[in-house]
C-alpha positions as CSV (number, residue, x, y, z in Angstrom):
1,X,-18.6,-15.2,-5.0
2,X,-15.9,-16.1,-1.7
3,X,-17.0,-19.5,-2.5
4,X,-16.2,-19.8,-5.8
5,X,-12.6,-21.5,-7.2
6,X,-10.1,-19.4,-8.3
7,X,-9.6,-18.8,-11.7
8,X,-5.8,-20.2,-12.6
9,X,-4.7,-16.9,-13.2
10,X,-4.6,-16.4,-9.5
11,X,-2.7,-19.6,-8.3
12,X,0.6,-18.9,-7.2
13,X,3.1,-21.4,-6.2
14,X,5.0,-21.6,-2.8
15,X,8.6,-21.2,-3.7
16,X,11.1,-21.8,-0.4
17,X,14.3,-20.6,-0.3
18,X,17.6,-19.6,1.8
19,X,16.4,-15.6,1.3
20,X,13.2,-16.3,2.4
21,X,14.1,-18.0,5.9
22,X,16.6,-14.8,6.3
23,X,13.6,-12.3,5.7
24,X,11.2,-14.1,8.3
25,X,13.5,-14.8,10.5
26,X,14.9,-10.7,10.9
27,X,11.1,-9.8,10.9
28,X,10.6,-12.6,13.8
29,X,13.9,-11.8,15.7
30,X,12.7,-7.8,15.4
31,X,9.3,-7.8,16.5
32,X,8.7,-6.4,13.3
33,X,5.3,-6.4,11.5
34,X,4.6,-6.6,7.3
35,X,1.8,-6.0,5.5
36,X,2.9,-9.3,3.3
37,X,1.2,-11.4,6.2
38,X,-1.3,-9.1,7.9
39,X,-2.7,-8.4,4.6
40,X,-2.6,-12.1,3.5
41,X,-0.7,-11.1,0.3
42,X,-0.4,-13.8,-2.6
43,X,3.2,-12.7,-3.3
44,X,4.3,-12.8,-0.2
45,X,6.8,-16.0,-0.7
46,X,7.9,-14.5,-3.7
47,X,9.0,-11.1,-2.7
48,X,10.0,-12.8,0.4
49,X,12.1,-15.1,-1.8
50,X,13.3,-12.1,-3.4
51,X,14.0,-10.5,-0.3
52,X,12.1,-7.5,-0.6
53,X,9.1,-7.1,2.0
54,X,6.9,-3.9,3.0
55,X,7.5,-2.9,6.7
56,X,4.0,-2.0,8.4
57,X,4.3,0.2,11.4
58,X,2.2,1.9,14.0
59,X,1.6,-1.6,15.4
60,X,-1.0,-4.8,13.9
61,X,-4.4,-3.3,15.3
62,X,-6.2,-0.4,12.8
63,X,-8.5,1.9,14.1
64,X,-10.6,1.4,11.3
65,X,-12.3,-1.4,9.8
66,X,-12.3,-1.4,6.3
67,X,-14.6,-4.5,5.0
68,X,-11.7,-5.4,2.4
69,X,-8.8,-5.2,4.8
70,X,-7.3,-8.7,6.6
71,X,-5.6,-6.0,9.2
72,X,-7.2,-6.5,12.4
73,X,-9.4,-3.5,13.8
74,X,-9.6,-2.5,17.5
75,X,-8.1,-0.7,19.6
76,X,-4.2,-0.1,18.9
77,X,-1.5,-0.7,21.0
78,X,1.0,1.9,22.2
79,X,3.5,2.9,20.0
80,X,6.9,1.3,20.3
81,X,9.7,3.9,19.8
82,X,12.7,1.2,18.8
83,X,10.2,0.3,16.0
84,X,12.0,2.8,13.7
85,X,15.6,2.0,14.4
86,X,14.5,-1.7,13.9
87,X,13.4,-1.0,10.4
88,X,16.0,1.2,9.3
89,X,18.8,-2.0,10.7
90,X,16.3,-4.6,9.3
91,X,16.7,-2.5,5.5
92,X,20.4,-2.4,6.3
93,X,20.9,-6.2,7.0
94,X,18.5,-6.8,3.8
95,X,20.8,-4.7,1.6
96,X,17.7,-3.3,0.8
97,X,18.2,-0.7,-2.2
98,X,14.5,0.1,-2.0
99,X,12.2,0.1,1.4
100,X,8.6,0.1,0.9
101,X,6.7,1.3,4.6
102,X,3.0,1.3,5.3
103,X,1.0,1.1,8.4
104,X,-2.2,0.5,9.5
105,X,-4.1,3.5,10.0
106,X,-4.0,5.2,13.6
107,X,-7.2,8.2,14.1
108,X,-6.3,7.4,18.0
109,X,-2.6,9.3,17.7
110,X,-3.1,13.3,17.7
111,X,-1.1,13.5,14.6
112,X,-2.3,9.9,13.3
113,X,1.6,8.8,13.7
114,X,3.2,11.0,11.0
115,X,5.7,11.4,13.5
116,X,6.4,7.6,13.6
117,X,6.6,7.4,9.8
118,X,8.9,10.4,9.4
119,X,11.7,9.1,11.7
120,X,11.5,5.7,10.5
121,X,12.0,7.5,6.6
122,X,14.9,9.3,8.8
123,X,16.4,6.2,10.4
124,X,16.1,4.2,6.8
125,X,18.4,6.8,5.6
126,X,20.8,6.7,8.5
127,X,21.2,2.9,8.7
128,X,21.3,2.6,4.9
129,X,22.2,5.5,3.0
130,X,21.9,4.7,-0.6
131,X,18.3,3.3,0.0
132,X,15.1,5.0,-1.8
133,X,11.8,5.2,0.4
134,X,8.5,4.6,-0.4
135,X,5.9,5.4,2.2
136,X,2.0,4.4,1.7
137,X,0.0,6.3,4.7
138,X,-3.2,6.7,5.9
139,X,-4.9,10.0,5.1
140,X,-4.2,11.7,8.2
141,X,-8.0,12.8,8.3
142,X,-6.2,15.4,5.8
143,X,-4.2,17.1,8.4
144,X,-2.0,19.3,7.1
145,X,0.9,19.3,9.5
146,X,0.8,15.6,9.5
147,X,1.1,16.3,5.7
148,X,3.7,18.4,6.4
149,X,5.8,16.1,8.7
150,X,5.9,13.2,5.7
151,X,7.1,15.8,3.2
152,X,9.9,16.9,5.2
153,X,11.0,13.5,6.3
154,X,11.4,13.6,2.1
155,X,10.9,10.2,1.1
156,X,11.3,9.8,-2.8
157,X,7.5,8.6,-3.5
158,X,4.5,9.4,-1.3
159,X,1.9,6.5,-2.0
160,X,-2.1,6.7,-0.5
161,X,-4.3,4.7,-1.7
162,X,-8.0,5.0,-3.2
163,X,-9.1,1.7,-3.5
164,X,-12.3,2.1,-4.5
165,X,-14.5,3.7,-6.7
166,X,-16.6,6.3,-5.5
167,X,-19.8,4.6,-5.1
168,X,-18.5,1.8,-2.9
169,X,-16.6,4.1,-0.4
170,X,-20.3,4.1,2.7
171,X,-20.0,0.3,2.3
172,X,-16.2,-0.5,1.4
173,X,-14.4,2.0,3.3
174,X,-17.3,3.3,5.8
175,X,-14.6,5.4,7.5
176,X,-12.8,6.7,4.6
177,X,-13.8,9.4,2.4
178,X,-13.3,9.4,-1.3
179,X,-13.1,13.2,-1.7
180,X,-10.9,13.7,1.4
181,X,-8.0,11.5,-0.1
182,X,-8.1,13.4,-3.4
183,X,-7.2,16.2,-1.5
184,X,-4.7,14.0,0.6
185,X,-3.4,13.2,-3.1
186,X,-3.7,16.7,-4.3
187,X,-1.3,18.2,-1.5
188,X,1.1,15.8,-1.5
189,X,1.0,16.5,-5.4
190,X,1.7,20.6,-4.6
191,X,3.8,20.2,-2.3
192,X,6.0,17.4,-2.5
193,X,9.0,16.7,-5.5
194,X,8.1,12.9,-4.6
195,X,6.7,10.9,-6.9
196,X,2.8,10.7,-6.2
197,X,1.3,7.2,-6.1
198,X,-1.9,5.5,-5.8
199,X,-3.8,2.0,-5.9
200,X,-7.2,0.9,-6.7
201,X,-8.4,-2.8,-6.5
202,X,-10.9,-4.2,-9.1
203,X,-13.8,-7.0,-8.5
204,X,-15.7,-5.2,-5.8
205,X,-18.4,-4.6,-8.2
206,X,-17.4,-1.4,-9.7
207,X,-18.2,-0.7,-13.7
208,X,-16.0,0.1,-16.1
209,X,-16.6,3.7,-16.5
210,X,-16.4,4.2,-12.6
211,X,-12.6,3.0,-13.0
212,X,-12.2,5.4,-15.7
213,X,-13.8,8.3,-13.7
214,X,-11.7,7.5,-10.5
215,X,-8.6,7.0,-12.7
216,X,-9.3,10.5,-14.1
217,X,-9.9,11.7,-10.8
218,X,-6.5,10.3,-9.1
219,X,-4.5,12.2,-12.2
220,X,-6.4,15.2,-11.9
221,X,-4.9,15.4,-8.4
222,X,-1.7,14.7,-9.0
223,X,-1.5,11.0,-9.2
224,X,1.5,9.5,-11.7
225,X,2.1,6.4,-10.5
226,X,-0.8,3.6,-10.2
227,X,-1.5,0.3,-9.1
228,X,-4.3,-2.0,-9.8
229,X,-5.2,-5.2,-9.2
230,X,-7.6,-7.7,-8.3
231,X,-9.4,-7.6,-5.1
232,X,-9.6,-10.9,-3.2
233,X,-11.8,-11.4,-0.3
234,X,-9.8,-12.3,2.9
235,X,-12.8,-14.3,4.8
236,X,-16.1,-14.6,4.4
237,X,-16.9,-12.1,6.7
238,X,-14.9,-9.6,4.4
239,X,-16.4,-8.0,1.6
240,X,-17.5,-10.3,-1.6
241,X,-15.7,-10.6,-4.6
242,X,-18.0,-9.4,-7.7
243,X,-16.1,-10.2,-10.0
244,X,-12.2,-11.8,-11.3
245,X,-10.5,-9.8,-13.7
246,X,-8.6,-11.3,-16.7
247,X,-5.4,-10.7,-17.4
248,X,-6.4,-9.0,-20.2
249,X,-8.9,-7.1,-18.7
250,X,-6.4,-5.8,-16.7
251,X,-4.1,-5.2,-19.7
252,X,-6.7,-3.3,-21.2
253,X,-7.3,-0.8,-17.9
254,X,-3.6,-0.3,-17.8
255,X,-3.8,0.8,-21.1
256,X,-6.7,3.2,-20.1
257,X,-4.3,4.3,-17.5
258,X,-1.6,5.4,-19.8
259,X,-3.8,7.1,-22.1
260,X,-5.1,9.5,-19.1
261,X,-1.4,10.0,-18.5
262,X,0.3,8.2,-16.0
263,X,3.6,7.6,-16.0
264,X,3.8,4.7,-14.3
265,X,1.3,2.1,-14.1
266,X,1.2,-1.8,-12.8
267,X,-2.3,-3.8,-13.7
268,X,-2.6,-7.4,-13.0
269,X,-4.3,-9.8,-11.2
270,X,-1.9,-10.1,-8.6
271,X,-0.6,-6.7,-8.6
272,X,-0.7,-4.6,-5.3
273,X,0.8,-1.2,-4.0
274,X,3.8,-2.5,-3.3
275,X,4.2,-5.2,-5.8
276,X,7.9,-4.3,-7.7
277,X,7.7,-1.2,-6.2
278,X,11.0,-0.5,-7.1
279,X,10.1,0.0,-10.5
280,X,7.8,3.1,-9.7
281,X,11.0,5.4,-10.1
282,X,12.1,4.1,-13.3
283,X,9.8,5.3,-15.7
């Protein structure tokens, strides 16, 4: 299926402009990493062009190796401690009004870098005051005072992403565990006033009814905001595609979304967690 064309839907043009070369170069001049190029996102030069990024933190190695994920696996790097002042002068210069932060996920750290996370939420605020934070974690092998450490840095939505259905977690996320981030979800859910967010990709071979059961699931928990879009394979090494979504397939799933009772949802082909994030706390 790698092989195979892309259906038009997914063909995005490669705008260039003056607010994109001020966004790479403050990333390049910073050191700084984004999921936008680790990740190999197709609206990358758009949100670039927008100038709105999502800052990835706890360095460019993860210490997992999920067989959808472009992010390189290994063995991480040491932390670097300026990263978080970085970010919080990087949203600053950007005049950012809302900072999206992710990372790759760090099972080496003790507290898997919640640490990290919460004093760059803290130094966001500092350098930029006005700015609303969205933070997309790893599950923290469910820790709970790593949990703990992201609620109290008090960003305004808490995102963690599912990705898969159920059945596909042994071979899609072999190190992840379906179950354990419901109850990531679920305790961010009961004890957080951020908004609770989640993503799930589509064309991994999943049926229909598995999207509406793990849709069900992620609301049961605590889920009301949702992303979902289509899954593209980064290599052929990676995972396959099974199958490219419409757009109105994906009209119609947003619309199953809704009826569970989400409050916010964005379904598309190239949707992803962060795409127009900033439209998460308007609904």
């Amino acid at each position: 299926m790698t092989g195979r064309r892309l259906p038009d839907w997914l063909r995005t043009s490669i705008p260039f402009s003056n607010t994109m070369a001020k966004v790479e170069s403050l990333i390049r001049e910073n050191g700084l990493n984004t999921v936008c190029v680790h990740a190999k996102c197709p609206n990358r030069a758009e949100c670039y062009g927008r100038g709105t990024l999502t800052f990835m933190i706890l360095g460019n190695t993860c210490s997992r190796n999920c067989r959808y994920c472009n992010v390189t696996p290994g063995k991480p790097q040491r932390l670097d401690p300026d990263e978080p002042v970085k970010i919080g002068r990087a949203v600053s210069a950007l005049g950012l009004s809302y900072a999206v932060v992710t990372s790759v996920t760090r099972d080496d750290l003790p507290d898997g870098g919640a640490a990290h996370f919460a004093e760059t939420i803290q130094q966001i605020k500092t350098c930029s005051p006005y700015t609303k934070t969205e933070v997309l974690v790893p599950d923290f092998r469910n820790t709970i005072k790593s949990l703990q450490c992201i609620v109290d840095a008090d960003p305004e939505v808490i995102g963690h992403n599912i990705e898969t259905v159920f059945r596909l977690f042994p071979e899609v996320r072999p190190q992840a565990d379906y179950h354990r981030s419901l109850e990531v979800l679920s305790w961010f859910a009961k004890n957080s006033t951020a908004v609770i967010k989640s993503g799930l990709m589509a064309g991994l071979g999943e049926s229909d009814e598995e999207i509406a059961s793990t849709l069900r699931d992620l609301h049961n928990n605590g889920v009301r905001a949702l992303t979902i879009g289509q899954y593209l394979s980064p290599s052929p090494e990676h995972a396959a595609v099974q199958k490219y979504y419409t757009p109105e397939e994906f009209a119609s799933l947003e619309a199953i979304a809704r009826s569970i009772g989400f409050s916010h949802v964005e379904s598309g082909p190239l949707v992803r967690s962060s795409y127009y994030a900033e439209r998460t706390l308007c609904s």
